[in-house]
Biopython code that builds the backbone (N, CA, C, O; Angstrom):
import numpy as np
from Bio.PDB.StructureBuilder import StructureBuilder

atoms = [
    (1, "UNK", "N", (-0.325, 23.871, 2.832)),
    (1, "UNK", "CA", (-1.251, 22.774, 3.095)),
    (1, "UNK", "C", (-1.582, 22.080, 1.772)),
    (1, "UNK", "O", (-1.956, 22.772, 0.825)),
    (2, "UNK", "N", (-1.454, 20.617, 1.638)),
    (2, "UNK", "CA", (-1.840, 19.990, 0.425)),
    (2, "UNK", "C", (-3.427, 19.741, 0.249)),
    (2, "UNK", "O", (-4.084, 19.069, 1.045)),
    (3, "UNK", "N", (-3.880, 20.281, -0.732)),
    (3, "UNK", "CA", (-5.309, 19.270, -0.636)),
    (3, "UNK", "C", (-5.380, 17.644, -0.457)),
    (3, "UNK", "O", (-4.430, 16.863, -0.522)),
    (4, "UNK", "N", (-6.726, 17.349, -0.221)),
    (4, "UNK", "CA", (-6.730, 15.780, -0.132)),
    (4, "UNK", "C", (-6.683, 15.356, -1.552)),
    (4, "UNK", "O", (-7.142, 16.009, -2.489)),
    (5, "UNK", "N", (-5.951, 13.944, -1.649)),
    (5, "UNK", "CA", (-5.874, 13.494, -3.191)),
    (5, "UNK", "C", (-7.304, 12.454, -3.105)),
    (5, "UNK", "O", (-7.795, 12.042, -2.054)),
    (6, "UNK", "N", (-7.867, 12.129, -4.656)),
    (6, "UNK", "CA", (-9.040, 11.529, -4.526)),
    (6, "UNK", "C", (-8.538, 10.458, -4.563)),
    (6, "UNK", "O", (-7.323, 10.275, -4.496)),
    (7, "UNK", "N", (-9.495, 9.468, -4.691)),
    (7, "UNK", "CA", (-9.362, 7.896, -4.845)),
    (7, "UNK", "C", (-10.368, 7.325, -5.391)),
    (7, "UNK", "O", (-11.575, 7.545, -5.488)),
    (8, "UNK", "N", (-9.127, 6.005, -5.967)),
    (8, "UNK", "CA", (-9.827, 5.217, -6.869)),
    (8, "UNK", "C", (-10.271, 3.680, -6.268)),
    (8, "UNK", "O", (-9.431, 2.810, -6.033)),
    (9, "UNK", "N", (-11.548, 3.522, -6.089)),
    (9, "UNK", "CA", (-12.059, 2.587, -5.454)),
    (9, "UNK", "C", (-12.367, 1.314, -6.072)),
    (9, "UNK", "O", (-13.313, 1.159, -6.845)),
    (10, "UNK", "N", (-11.084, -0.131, -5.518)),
    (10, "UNK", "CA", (-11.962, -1.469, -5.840)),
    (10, "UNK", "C", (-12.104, -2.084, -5.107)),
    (10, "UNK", "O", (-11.193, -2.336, -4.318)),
    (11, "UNK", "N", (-13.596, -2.752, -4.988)),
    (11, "UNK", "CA", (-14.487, -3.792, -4.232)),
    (11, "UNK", "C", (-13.933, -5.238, -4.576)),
    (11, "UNK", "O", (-13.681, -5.535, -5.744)),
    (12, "UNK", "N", (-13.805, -5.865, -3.841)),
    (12, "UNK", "CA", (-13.770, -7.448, -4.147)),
    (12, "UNK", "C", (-14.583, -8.261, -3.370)),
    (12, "UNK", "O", (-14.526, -7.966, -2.176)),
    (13, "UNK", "N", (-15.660, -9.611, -3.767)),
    (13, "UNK", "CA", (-15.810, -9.557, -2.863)),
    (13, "UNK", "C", (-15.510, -11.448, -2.646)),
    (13, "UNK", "O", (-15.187, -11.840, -3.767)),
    (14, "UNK", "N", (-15.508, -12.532, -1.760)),
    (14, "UNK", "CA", (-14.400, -13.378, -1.669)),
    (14, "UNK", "C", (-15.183, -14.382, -0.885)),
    (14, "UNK", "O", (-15.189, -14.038, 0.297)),
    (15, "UNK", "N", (-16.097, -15.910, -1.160)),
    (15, "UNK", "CA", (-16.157, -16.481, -0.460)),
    (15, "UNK", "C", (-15.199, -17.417, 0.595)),
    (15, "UNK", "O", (-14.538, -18.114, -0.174)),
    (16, "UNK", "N", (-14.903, -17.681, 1.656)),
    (16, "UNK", "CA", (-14.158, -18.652, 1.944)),
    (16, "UNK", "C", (-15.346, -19.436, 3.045)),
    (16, "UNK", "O", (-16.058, -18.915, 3.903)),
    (17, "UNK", "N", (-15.229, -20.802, 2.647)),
    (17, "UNK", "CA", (-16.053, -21.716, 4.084)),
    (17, "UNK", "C", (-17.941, -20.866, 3.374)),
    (17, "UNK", "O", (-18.474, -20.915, 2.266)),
    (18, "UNK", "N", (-18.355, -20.218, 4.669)),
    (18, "UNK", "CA", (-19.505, -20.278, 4.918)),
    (18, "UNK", "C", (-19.496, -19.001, 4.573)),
    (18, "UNK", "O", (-20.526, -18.635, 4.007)),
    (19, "UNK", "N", (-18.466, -17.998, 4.765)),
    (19, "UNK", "CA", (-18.058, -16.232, 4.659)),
    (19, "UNK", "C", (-18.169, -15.789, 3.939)),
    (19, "UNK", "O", (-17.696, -16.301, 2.924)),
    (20, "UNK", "N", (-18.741, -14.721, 3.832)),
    (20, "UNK", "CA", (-18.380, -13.794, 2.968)),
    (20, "UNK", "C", (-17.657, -12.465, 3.076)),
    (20, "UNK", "O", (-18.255, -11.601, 3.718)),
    (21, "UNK", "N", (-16.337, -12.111, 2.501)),
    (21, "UNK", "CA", (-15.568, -11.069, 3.146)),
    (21, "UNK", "C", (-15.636, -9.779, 1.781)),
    (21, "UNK", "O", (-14.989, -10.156, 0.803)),
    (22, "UNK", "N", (-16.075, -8.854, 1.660)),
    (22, "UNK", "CA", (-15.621, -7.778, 1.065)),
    (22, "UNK", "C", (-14.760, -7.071, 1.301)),
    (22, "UNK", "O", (-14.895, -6.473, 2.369)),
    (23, "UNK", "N", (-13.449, -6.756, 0.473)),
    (23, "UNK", "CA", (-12.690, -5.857, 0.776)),
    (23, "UNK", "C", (-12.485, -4.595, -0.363)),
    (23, "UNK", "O", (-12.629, -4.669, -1.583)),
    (24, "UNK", "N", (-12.144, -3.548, 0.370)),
    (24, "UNK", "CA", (-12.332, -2.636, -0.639)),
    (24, "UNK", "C", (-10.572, -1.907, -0.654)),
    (24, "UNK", "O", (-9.909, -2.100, 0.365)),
    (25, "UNK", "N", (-10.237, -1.494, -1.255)),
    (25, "UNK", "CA", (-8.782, -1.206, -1.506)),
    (25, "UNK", "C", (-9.134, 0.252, -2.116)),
    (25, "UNK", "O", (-9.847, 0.343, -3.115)),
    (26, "UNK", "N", (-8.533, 1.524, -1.385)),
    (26, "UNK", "CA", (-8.366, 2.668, -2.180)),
    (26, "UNK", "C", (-7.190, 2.921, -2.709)),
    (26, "UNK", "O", (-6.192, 2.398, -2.214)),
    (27, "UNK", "N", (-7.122, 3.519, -3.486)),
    (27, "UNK", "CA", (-5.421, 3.629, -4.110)),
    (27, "UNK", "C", (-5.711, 5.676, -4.485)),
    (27, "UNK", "O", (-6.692, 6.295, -4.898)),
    (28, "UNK", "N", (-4.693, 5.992, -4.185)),
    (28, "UNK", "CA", (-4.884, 7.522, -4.217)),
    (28, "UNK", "C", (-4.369, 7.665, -5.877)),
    (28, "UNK", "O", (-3.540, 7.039, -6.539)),
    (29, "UNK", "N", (-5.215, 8.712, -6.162)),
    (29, "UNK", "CA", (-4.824, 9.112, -7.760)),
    (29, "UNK", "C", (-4.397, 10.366, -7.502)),
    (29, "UNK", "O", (-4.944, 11.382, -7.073)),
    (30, "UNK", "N", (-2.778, 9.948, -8.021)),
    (30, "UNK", "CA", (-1.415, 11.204, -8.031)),
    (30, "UNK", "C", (-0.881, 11.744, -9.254)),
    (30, "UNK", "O", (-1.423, 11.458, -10.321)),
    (31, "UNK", "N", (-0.128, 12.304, -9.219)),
    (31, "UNK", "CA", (0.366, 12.918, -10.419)),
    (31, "UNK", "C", (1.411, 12.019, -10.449)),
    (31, "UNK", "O", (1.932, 11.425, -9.505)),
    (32, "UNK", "N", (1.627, 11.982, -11.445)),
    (32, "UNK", "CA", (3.388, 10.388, -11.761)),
    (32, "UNK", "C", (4.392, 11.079, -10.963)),
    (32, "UNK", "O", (5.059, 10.441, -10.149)),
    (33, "UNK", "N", (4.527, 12.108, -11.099)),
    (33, "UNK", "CA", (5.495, 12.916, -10.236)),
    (33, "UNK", "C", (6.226, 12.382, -8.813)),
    (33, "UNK", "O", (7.357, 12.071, -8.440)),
    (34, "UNK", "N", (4.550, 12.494, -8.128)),
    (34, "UNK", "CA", (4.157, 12.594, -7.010)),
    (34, "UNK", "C", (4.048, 11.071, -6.472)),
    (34, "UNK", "O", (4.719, 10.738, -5.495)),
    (35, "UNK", "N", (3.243, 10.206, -7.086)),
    (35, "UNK", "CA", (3.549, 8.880, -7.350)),
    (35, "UNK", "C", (5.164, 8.131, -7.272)),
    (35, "UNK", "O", (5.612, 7.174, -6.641)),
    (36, "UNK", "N", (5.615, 8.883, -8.033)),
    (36, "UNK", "CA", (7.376, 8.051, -7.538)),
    (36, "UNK", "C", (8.456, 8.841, -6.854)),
    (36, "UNK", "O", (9.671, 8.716, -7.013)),
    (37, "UNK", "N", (7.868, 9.606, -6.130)),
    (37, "UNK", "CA", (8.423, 10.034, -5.060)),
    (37, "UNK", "C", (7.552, 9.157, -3.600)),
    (37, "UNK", "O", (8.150, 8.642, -2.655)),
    (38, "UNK", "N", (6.706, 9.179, -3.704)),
    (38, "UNK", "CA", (5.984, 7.983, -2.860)),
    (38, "UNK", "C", (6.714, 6.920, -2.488)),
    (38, "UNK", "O", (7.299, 6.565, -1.465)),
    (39, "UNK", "N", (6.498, 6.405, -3.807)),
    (39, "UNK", "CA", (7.129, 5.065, -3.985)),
    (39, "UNK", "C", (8.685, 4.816, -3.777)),
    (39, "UNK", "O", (9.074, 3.681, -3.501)),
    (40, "UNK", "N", (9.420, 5.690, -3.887)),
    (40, "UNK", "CA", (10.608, 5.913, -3.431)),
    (40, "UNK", "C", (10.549, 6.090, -1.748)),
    (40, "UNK", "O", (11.330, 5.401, -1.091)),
    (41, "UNK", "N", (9.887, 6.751, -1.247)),
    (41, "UNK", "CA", (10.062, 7.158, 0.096)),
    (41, "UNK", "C", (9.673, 5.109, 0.873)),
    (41, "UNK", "O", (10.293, 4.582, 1.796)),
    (42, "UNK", "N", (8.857, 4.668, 0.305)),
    (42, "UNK", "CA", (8.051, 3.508, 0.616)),
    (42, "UNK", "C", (9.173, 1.939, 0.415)),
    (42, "UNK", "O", (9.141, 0.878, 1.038)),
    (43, "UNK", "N", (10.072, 2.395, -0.703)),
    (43, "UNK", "CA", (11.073, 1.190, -0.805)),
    (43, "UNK", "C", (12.713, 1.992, -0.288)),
    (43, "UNK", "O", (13.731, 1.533, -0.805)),
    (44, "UNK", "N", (12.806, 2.834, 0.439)),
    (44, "UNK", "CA", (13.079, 3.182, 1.313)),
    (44, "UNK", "C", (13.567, 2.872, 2.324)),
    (44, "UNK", "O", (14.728, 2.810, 2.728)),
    (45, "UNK", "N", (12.275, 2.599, 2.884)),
    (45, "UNK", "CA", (11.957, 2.609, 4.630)),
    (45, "UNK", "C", (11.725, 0.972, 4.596)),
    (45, "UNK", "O", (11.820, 0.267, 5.600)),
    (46, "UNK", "N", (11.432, 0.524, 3.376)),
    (46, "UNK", "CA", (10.926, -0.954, 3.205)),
    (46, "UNK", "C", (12.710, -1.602, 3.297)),
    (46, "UNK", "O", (12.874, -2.523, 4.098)),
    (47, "UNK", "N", (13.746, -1.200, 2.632)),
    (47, "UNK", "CA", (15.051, -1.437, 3.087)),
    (47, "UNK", "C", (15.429, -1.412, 4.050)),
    (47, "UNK", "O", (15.849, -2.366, 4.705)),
    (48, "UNK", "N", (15.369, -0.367, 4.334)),
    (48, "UNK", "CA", (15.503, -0.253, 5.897)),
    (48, "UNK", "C", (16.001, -1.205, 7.230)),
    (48, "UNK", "O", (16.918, -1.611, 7.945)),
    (49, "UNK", "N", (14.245, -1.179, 6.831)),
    (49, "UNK", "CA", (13.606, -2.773, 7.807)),
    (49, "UNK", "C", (14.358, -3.854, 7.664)),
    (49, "UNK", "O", (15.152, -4.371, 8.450)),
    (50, "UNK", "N", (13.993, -4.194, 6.436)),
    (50, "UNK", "CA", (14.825, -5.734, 6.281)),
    (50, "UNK", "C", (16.279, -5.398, 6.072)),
    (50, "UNK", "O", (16.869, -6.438, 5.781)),
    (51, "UNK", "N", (17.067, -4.396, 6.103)),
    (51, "UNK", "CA", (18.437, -4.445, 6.431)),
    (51, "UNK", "C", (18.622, -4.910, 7.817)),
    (51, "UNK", "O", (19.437, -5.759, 8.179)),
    (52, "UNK", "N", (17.717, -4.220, 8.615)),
    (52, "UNK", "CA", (17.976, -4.497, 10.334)),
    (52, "UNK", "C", (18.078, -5.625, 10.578)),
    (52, "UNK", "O", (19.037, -6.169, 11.126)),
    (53, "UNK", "N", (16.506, -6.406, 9.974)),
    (53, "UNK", "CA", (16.314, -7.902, 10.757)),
    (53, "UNK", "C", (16.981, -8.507, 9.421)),
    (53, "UNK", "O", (16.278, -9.498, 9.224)),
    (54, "UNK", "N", (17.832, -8.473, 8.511)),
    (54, "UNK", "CA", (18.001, -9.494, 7.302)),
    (54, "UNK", "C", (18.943, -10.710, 8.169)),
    (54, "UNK", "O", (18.712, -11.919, 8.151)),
    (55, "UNK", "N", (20.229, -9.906, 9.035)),
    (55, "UNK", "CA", (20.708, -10.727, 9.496)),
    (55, "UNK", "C", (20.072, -11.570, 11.097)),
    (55, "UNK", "O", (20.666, -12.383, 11.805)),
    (56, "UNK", "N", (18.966, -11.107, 11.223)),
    (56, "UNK", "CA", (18.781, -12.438, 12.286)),
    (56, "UNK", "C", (18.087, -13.230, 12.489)),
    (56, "UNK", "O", (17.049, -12.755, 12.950)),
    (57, "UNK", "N", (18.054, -14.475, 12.385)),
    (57, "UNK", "CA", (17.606, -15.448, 12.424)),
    (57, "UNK", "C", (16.867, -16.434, 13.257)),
    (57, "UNK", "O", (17.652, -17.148, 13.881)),
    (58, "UNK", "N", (15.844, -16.658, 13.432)),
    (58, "UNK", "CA", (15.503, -17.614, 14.721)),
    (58, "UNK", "C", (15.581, -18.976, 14.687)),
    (58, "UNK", "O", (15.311, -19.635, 15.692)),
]
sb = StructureBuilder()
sb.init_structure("model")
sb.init_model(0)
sb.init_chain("A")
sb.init_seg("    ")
for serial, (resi, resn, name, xyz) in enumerate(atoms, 1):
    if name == "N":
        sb.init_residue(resn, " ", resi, " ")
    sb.init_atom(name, np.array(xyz, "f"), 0.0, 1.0, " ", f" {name:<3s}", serial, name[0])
structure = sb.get_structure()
């Protein structure tokens, strides 16, 4: 079982018009290791995809 990894938290926050939207983005803090094996698994699956639909067109 892995423990949970922590995170690193940023707030933004964004008028548009009359709105106000805060968004907050966590990003997990990994070991570099662990980090580009991620990131590998993530551009990946991100190929993948756009191999399938690259060729079709509407």
């Amino acid at each position: 079982m892995q423990a949970q990894p922590k995170y690193q938290s940023e707030v933004t926050t964004v008028v548009m018009g009359e709105r106000t939207i805060t968004i907050k983005n966590l990003t997990p803090i990994l070991p570099p290791t662990e980090r580009e094996k991620r990131k590998r698994e993530v551009e990946q699956k991100l190929f993948d995809v756009f191999s399938k639909y690259a060729g079709q067109r509407v």
